[in-house]
C-alpha positions as CSV (number, residue, x, y, z in Angstrom):
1,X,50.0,-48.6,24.0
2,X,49.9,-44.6,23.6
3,X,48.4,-44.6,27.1
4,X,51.3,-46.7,28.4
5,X,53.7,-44.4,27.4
6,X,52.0,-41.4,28.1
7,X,51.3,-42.3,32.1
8,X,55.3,-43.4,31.5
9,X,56.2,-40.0,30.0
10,X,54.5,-38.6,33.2
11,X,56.4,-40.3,35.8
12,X,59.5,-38.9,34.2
13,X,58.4,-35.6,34.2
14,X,57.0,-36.3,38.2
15,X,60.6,-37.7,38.7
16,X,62.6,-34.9,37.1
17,X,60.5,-31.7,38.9
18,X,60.8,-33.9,42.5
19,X,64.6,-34.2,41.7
20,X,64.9,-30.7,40.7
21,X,63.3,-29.8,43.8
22,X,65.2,-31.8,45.9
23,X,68.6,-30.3,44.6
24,X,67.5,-27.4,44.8
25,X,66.6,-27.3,48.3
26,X,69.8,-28.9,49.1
27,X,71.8,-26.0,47.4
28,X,70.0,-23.9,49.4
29,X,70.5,-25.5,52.6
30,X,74.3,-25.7,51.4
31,X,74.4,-22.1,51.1
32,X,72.8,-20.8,54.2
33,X,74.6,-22.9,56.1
34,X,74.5,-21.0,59.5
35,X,78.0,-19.8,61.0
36,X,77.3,-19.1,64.0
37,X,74.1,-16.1,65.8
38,X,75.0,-13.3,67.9
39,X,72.3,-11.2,70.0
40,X,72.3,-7.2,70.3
41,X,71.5,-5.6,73.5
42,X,71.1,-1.9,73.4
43,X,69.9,0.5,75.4
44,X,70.5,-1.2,78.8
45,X,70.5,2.0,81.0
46,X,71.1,0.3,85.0
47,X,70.7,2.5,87.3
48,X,70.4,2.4,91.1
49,X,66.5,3.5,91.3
50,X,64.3,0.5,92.1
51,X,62.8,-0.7,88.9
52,X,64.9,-4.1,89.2
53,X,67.3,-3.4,85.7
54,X,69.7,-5.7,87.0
55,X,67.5,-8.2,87.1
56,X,66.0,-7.9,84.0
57,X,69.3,-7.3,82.0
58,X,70.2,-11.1,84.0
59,X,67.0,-12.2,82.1
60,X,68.2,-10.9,79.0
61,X,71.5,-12.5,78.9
62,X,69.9,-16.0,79.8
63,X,67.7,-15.2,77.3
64,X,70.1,-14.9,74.5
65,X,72.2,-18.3,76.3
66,X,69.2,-20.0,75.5
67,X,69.2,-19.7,71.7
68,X,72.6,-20.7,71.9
69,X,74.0,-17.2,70.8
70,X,78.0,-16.9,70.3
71,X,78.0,-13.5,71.9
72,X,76.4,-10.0,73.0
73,X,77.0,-7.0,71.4
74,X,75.5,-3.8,73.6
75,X,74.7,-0.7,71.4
76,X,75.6,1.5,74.1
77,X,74.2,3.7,77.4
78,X,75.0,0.3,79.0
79,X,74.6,2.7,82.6
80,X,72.5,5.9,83.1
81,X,75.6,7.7,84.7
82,X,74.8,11.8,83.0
83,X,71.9,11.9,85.2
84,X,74.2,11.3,88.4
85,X,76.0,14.5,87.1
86,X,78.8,15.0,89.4
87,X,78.2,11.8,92.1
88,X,81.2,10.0,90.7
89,X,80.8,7.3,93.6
90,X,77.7,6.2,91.9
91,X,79.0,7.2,89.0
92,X,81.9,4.3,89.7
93,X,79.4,1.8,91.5
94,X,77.5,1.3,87.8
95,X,80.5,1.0,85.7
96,X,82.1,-1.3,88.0
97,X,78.8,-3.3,88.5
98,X,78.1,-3.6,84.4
99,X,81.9,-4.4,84.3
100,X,81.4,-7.6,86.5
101,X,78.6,-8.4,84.4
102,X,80.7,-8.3,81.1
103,X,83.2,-10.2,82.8
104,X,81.1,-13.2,84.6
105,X,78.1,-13.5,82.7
106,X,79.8,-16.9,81.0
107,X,79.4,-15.5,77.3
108,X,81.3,-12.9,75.5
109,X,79.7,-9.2,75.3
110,X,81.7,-6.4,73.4
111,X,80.0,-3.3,74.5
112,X,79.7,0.2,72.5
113,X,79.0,3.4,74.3
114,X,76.4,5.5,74.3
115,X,75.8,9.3,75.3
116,X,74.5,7.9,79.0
117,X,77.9,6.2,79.8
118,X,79.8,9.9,78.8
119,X,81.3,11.2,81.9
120,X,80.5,15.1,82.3
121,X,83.1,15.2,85.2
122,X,83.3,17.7,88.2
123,X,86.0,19.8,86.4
124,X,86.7,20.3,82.6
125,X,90.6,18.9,83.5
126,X,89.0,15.8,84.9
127,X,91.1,12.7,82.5
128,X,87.4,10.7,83.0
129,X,85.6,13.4,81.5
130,X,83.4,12.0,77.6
131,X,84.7,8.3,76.9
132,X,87.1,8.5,79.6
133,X,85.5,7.2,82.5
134,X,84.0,4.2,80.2
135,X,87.4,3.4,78.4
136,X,88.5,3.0,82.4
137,X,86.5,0.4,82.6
138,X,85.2,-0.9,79.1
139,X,88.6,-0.5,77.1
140,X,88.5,1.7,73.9
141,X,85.3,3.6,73.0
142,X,85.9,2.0,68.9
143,X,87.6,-1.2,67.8
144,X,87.0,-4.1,65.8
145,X,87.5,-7.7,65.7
146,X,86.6,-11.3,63.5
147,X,84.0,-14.0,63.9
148,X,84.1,-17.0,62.3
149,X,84.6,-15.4,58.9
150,X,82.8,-11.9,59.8
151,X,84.3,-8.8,60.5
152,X,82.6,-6.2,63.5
153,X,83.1,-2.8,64.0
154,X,82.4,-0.7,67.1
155,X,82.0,2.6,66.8
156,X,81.8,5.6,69.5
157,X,79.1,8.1,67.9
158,X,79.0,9.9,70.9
159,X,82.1,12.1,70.1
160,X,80.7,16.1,70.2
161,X,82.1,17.9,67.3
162,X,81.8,21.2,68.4
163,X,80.3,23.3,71.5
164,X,76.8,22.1,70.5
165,X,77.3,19.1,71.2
166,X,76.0,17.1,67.9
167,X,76.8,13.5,68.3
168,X,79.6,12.7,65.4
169,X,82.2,9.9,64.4
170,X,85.5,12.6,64.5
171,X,88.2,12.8,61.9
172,X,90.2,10.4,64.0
173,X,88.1,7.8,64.7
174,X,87.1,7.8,60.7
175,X,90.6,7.5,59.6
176,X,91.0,4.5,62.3
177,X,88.1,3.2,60.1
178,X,89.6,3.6,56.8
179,X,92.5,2.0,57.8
180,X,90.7,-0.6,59.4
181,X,88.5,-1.7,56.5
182,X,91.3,-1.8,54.3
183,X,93.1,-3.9,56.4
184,X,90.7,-6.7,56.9
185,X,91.1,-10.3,56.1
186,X,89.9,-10.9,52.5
187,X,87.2,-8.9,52.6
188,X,85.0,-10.3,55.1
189,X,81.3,-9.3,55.3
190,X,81.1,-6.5,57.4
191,X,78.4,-5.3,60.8
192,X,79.2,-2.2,62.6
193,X,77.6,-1.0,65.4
194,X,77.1,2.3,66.9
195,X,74.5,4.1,69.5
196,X,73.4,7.5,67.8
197,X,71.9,6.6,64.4
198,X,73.4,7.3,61.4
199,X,69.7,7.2,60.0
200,X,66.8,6.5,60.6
201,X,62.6,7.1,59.6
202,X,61.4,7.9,63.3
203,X,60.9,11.6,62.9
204,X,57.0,11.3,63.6
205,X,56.4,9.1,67.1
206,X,52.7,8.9,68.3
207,X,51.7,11.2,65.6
208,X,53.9,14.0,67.0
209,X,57.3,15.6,65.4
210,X,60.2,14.5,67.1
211,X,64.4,15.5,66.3
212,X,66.1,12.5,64.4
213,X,68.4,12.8,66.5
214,X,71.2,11.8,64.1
215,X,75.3,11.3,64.1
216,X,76.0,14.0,61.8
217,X,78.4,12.8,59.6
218,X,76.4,9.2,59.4
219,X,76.1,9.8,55.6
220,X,79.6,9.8,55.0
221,X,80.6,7.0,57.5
222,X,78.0,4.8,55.6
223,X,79.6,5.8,52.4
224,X,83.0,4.7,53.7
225,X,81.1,1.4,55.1
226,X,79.5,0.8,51.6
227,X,83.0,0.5,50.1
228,X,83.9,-2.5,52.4
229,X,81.7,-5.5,52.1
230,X,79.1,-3.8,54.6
231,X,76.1,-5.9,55.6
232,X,74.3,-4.5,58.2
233,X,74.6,-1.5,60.6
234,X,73.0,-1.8,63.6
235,X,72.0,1.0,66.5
236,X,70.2,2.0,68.9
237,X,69.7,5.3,71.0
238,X,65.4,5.6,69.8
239,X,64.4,2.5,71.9
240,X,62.6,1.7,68.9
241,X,62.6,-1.5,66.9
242,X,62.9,0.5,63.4
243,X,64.4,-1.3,59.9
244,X,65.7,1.0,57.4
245,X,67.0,-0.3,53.8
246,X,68.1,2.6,51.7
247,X,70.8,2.5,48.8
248,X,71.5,-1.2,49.3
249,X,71.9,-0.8,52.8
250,X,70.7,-2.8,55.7
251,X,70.2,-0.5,58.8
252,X,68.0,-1.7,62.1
253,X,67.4,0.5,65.2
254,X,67.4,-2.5,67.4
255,X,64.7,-1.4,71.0
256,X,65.7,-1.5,74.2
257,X,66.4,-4.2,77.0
258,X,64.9,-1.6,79.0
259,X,61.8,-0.6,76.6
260,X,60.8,3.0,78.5
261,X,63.8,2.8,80.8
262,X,62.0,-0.3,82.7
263,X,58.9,1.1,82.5
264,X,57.0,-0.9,79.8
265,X,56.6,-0.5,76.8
266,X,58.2,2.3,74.6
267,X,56.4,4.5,72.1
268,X,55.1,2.6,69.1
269,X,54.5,-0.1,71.5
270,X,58.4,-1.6,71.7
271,X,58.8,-4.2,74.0
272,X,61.5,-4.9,76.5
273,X,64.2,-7.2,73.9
274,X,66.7,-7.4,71.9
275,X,67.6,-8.5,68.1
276,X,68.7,-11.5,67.1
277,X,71.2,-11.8,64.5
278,X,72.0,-15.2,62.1
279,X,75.1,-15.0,60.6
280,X,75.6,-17.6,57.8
281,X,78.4,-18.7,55.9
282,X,77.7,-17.6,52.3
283,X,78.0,-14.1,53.9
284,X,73.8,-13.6,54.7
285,X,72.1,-13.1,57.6
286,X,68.8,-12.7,58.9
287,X,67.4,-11.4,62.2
288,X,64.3,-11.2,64.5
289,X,63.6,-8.9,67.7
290,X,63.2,-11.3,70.8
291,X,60.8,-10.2,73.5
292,X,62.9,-11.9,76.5
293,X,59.7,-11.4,78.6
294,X,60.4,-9.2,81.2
295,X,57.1,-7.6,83.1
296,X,57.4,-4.5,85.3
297,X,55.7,-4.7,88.6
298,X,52.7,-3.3,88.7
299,X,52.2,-0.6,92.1
């Protein structure tokens, strides 16, 4: 009779932990219910040299249809236009080729710029000269918008601060950012974007010391961030695949579509790709870097 109820008492306890587990996993599925993914594409850098970047950046994007993605994000130098220095006919033949891409490519891309789409203009006068050129083409060098319950930011760290030339957010652009923060819908969680890092580990590459590199004021932009229901910040400029969590805060250096500017594989060994970004409901995410696969021909 005690055995009876003791292989009874057990199927209980069998019943209750399988339950347990069961509603437990169900919670959880509840809760990271996905809202929607979103891809980020930096480091582009088409050119007109003959290493095929507009084919691979087409490989990309179809890439990034194929897991369903809701849109692109670029993290800016989206063309390599400083190194035509003064040939504003090629100069115009990139942006208005990377423009028909934003604008036919059958998905939505928000692009960000980067110090290789600033302008350096034949004369200081020029009205194209910094973001000028790209806002011709791109629209406004920072803005933000909603997704599904998410809140983006696209910032310009490209502005020069002074006659050196260090990459910074300026006073304008921050209290843009203050502003809009403040002003956003219930406090959605919060990804900003920018090209320059605000920070970042990669001061040793191949065992050699390298500049960081950095937006100057990153520290206090993050700060202001921080304040806001800020998730993630994600950037580019290294063409490294770098994560960075310091002070609660989620930062990812996301590669390059073009690796070594379309020549294989950058230092640290950093394929061609891009990162892939789940955005879920209960205001998570998670991410992976997708290798999309592209292969340089080999001379």
């Amino acid at each position: 009779m005690r055995k009876n109820k003791t292989i009874t008492f057990m199927r209980h306890i069998a019943c209750f932990v399988i339950l347990t587990v069961f509603i437990g996993t169900f919670s959880n599925a509840q809760q990271k219910e996905k809202a929607f993914s979103f891809a980020f594409f930096t480091d582009i850098h088409l050119s007109l040299n003959p290493n095929r970047c507009f084919e691979g950046l087409a490989q990309a994007i179809a890439k990034a249809k194929e897991l369903k993605v809701d849109f692109i994000i670029t993290g800016g130098d989206n063309v390599n236009i400083d190194v035509a220095k003064n040939d504003t006919a090629t100069i115009r033949q990139l942006f208005e080729r990377f423009k028909f891409i934003v604008d036919n490519s059958d998905i939505k891309i928000y692009p960000a710029i980067g110090n290789h789409d600033r302008y350096k203009g034949e004369w200081k006068k020029d009205t194209m000269l910094d973001e000028g050129m790209y806002e011709h083409y791109l629209g406004k060098s920072y803005y933000s918008f909603n997704h599904k319950g998410w809140h983006f930011v696209i910032l310009n760290t490209v502005q020069h601060i002074d006659s050196l030339g260090y990459p910074c957010i300026n006073e304008q652009q921050v209290e843009w950012l203050t502003t809009d923060l403040a002003e956003k819908e219930n406090q959605l969680p919060t990804i900003a974007v920018g090209h320059v890092p605000l920070v970042t580990t990669t001061y040793i590459v191949n065992g050699k010391r390298v500049s960081p590199d950095l937006t100057i004021n990153g520290a206090e932009v993050l700060k202001l961030l921080k304040q806001h229901s800020f998730r993630l910040f994600l950037q580019g400029h290294k063409h490294v695949y770098e994560e960075v969590f310091s002070a609660g805060m989620q930062v990812i250096n996301g590669g390059a579509i073009s690796a070594a500017w379309w020549g294989g594989a950058f230092r640290e060994g950093t394929e061609e790709g891009f990162v892939l970004i789940n955005a879920y409901k209960d205001g998570t995410y998670d991410w992976e870097y997708i290798d999309y696969g592209w292969v340089i021909e080999k001379k």
